[in-house]
Wavefront OBJ file of the C-alpha trace (Angstrom):
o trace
v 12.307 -13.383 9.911
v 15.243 -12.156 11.779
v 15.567 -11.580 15.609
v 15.764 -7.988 15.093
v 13.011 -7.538 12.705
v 11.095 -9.272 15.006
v 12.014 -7.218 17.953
v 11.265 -3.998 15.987
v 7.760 -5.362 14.841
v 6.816 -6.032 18.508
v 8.238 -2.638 19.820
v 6.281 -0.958 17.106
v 3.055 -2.472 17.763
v 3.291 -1.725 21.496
v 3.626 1.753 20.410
v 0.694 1.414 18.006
v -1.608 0.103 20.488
v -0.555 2.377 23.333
v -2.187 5.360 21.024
v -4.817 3.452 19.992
v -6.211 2.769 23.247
v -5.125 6.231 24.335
v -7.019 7.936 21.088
v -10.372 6.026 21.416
v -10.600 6.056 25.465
v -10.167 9.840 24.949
v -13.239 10.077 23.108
v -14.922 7.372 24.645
v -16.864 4.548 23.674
v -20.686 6.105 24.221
v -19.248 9.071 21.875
v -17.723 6.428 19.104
v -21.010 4.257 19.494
v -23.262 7.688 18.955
v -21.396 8.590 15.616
v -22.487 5.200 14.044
v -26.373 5.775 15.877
v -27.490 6.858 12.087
v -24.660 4.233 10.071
v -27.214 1.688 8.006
v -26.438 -1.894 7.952
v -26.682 -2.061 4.255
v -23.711 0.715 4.440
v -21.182 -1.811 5.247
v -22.079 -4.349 2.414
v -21.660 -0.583 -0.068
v -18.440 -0.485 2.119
v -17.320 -3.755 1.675
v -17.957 -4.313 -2.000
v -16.301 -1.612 -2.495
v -13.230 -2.358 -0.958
v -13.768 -5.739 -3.226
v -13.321 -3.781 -6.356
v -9.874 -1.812 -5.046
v -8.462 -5.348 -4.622
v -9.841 -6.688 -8.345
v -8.395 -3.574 -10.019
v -5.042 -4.203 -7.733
v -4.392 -7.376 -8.752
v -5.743 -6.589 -12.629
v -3.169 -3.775 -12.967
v -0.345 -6.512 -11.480
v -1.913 -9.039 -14.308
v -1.628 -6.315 -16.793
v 2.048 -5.684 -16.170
v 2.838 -9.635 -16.361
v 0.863 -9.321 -19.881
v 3.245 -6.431 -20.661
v 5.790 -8.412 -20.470
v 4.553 -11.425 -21.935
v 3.162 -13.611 -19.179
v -0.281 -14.433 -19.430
v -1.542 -15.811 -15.899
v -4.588 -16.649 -14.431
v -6.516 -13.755 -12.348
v -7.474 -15.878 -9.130
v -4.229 -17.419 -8.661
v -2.586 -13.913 -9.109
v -5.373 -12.438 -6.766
v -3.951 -15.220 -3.683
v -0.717 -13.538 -4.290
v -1.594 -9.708 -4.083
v -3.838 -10.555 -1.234
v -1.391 -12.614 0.675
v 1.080 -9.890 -0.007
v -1.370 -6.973 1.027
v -1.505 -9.314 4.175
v 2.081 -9.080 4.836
v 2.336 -4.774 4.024
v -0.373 -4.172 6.046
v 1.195 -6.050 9.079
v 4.824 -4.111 8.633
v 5.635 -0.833 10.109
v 4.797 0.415 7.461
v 1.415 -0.501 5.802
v 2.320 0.032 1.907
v 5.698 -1.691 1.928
v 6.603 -4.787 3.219
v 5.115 -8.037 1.004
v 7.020 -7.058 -2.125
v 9.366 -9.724 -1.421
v 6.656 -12.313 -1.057
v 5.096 -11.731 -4.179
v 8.477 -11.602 -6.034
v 9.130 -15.145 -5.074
v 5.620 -16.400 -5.199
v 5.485 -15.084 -8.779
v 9.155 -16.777 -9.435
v 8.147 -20.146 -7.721
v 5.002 -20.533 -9.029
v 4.598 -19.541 -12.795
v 6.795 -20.119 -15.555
v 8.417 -16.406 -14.813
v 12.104 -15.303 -14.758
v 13.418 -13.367 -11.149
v 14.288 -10.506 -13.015
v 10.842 -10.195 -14.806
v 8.877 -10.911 -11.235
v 10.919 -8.763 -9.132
v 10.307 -5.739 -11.935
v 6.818 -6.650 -12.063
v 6.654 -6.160 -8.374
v 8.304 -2.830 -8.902
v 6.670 -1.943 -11.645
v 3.150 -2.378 -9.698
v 4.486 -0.457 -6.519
v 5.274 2.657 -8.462
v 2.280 2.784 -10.723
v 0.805 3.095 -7.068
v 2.866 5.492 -5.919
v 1.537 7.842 -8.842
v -1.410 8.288 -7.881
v -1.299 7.538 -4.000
v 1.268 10.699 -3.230
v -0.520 13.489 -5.580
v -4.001 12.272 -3.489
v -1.481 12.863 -0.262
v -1.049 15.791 -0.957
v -4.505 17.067 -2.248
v -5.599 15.880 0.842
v -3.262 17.299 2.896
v -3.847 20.590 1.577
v -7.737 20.583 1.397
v -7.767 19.996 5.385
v -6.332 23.454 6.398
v -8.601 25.156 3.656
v -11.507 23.810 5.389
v -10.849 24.184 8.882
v -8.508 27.473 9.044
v -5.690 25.577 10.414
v -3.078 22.528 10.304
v -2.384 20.541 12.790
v 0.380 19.797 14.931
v 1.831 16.847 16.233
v 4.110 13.966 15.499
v 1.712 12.172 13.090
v 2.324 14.890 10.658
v 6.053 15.322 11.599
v 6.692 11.415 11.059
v 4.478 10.812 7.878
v 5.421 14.417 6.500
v 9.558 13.225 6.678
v 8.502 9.487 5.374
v 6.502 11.216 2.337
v 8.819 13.451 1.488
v 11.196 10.902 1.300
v 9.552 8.809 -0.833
v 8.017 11.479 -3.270
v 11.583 12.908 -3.835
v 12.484 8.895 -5.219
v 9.844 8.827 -7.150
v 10.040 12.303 -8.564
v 13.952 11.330 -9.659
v 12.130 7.862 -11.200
v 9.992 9.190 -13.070
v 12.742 12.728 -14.391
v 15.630 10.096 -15.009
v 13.103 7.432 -16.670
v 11.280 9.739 -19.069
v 15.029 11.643 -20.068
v 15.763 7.799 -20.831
v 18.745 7.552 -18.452
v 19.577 5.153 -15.339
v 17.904 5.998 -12.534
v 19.949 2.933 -10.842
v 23.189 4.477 -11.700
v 21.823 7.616 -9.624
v 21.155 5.541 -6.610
v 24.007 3.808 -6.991
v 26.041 7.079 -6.552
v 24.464 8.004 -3.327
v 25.401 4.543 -1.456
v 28.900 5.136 -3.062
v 28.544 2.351 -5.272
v 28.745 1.120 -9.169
v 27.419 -1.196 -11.360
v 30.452 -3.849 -10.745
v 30.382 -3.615 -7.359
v 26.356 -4.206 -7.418
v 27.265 -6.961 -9.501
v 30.077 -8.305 -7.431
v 27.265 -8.570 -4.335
v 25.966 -12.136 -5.960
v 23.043 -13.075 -7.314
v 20.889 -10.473 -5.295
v 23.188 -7.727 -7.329
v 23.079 -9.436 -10.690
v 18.900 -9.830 -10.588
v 18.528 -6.385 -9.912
v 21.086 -5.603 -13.233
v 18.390 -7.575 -14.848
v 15.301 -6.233 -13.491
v 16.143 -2.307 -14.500
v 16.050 -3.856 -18.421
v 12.393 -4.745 -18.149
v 11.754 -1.588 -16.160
v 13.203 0.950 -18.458
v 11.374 -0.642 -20.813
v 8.151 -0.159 -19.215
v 8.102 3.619 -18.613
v 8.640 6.497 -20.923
v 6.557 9.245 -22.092
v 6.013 7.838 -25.493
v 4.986 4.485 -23.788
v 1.180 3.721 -23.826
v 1.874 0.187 -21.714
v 2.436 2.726 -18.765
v -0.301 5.172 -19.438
v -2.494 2.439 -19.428
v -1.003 1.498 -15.997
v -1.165 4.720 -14.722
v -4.563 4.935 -15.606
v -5.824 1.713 -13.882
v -4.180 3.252 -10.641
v -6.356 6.062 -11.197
v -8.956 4.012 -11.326
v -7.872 2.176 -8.231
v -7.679 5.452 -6.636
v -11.066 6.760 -7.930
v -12.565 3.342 -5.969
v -11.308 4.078 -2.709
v -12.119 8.285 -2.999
v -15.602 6.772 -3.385
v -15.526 4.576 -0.665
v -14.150 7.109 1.919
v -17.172 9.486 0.254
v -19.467 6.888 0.883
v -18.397 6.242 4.227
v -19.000 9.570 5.482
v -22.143 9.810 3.735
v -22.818 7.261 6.005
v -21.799 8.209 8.793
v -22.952 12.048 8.723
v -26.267 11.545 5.932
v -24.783 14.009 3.777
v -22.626 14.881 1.141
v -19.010 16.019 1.792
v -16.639 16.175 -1.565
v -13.839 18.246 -0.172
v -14.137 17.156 3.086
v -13.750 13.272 1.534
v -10.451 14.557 0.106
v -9.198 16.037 3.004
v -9.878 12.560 5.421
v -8.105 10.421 2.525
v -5.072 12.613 2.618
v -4.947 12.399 5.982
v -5.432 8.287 6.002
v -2.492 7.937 3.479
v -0.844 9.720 5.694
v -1.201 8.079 8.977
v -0.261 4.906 6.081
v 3.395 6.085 6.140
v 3.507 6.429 9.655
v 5.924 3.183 11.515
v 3.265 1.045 13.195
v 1.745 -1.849 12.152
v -1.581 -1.919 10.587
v -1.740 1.926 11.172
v -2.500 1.322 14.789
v -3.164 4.119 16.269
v -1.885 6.509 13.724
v -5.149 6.100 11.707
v -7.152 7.017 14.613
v -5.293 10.034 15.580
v -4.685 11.311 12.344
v -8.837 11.004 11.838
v -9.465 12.284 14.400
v -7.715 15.370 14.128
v -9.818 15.703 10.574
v -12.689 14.941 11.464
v -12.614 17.295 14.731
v -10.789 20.186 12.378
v -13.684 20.036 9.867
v -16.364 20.087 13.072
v -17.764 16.712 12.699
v -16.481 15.699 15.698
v -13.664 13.657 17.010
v -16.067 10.813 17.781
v -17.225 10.359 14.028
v -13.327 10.725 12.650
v -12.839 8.044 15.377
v -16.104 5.487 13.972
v -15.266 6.527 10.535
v -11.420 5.261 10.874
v -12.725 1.622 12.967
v -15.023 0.640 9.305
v -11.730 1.378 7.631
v -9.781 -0.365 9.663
v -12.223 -3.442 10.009
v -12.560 -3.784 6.144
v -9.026 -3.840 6.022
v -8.273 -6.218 9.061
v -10.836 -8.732 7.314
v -9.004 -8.317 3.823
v -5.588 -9.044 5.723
v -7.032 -12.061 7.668
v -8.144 -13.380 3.783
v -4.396 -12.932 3.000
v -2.911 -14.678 5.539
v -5.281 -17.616 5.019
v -4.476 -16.681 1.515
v -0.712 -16.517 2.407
v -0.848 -20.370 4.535
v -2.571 -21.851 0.887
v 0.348 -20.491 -1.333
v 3.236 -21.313 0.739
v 1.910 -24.524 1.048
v 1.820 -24.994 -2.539
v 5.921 -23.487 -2.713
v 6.570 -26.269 -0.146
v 5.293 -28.579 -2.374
v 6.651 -27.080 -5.782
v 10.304 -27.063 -4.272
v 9.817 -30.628 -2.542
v 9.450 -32.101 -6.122
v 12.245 -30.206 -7.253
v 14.397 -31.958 -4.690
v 12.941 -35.184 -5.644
v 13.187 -34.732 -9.439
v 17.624 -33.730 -8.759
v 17.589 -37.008 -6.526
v 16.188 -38.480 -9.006
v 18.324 -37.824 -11.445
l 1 2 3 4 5 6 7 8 9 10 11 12 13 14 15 16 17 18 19 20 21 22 23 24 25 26 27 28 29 30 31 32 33 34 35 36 37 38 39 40 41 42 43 44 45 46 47 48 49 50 51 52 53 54 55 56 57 58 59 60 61 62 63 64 65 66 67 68 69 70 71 72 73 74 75 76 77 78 79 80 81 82 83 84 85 86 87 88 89 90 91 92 93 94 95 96 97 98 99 100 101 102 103 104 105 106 107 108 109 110 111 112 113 114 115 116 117 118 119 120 121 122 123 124 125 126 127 128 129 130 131 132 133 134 135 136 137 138 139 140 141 142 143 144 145 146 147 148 149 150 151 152 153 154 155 156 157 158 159 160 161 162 163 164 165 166 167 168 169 170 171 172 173 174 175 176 177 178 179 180 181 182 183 184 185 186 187 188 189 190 191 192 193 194 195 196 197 198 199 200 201 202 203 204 205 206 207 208 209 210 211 212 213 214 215 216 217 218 219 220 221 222 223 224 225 226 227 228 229 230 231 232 233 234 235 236 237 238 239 240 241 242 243 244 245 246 247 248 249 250 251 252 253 254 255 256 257 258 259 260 261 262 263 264 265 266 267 268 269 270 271 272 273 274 275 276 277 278 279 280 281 282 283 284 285 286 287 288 289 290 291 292 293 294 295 296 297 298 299 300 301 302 303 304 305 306 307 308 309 310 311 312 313 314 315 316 317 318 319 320 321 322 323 324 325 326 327 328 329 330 331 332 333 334 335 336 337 338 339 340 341 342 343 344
């Protein structure tokens, strides 16, 4: 890791924790420990099994795409990757981006896999999560103001709202260029000024990702079922963590909220796209806002977004032991390369 990426990761995270502390002294502890007063203790095994399942399907759909393609590997030892390289996302300024690279070279180093056909399965995987992540955005986004007569202000919404529309405009492009069967490469290209030779002319970096849009193209299309399918195990993914956020304020309030469900998970994939590490104090903020907009009360939004957050802090603590095992066995897998040229 670089000096500056370093330095922004650390400025970041002060930032992060600065609202966190600011959002939950605010409310207060005695108000935060009152909105769990009725939480059972069973409700966080429901909670946590759940959050089991969202990480099988992840990793099945990545397995699926490596089948796709032709490489047939073993669940587990593609579930250490995923894991490892949730680990890493959810540790970056951003919380969805950010172990791609990991997993590209893990996949490379590891299996019997070309770079071009692990860095597109990466891909592949990230945008089949995209699908159904920003239309959920959205709906959730838009339920909130339906249910509480108003949006709210402030620079969670500003920052997110910029960072989502961002990113829904690339994938809208993807998905137009890719199912009119042209290069949606060539059209990023053009907006960094540049061409195919001079992507090319970059090195290897330039030439893998020549290779990689080959086994991408050939993934999506309208008249391709492989990416249905995909699509529709990231609905399923996405189905999952609805019903744990359902669940969760079941929990929390002892009855059933549907809309209101919708609303909070918009709301957490927003404060997801927000530049702090492990959503630190964006999650908080942006719950609370919900939860206070839809009269539950600031407290529960507040209790609600600390299970979240502690299911996922225990997930990313299994990835980075997760992450210490693998690169272990990298070490190891390039040391005998090194031998084996010596050798030779």
């Amino acid at each position: 890791m670089s000096l500056k990426k370093i330095i922004i990761f650390l400025i970041t995270l002060a930032i992060g924790l600065a609202v966190f502390s600011l959002a939950t002294s605010k409310v207060g502890a005695e108000e935060i420990i009152k909105a769990f007063s009725i939480f059972p203790s069973w409700g966080i095994v429901v909670i946590l099994l759940l959050t089991v399942l969202i990480s099988v399907v992840g990793t099945w759909r990545l397995k699926f795409i490596l089948e796709v393609q032709g490489n047939k590997l073993p669940f587990l030892k593609l579930f250490e990757v995923w894991i490892a390289g949730f680990a890493i996302s959810y540790l970056t300024p951003i919380a969805i981006l950010g172990g791609e690279v990991f997993m590209i070279y893990a996949l490379r180093r590891s299996y019997p896999i070309s770079w071009e056909k692990s860095a597109s399965a990466v891909f592949i995987h990230k945008v089949l999560d995209a699908t159904i992540f920003f239309p959920f955005l959205i709906l959730g986004i838009f339920t909130f103001p339906v249910l509480s007569g108003f949006f709210p202000k402030g620079g969670i919404i500003i920052v997110g709202g910029v960072v989502a529309g961002i990113l829904i405009t690339l994938l809208a492009v993807f998905y137009i260029k890719s199912f009119r069967e042209e290069s949606t490469l060539d059209w990023f290209l053009k907006i960094f000024r540049m061409n195919r030779k001079k992507l090319e002319e970059r090195g290897e970096g330039g030439r893998l990702v020549l290779l990689a849009e080959k086994e991408i193209v050939s993934f999506f299309g309208v008249r391709k079922k492989e990416m249905w399918q995909g699509i529709g195990l990231s609905l399923l993914k996405y189905i999952l963590i609805i019903a744990r956020i359902f669940l969760l304020i079941f929990f929390l309030k002892g009855s059933f909220h549907v809309l209101e469900s919708i609303a909070a998970y918009g709301f957490f994939n927003l404060a997801i796209l927000v530049p702090v590490p492990a959503m630190l104090g964006s999650l908080e903020v942006a719950e609370g806002l919900v939860f206070e907009g839809m009269s539950f009360g600031a407290n529960v939004g507040l209790a609600f977004s600390l299970v979240l957050r502690s299911m996922d802090t225990l997930f990313c603590i299994i990835g980075l032991v997760l992450l210490v095992k693998v690169g272990i066995r990298l070490i190891k897998i390039r040391f005998l390369e090194i031998v084996d040229t010596f050798s030779k």
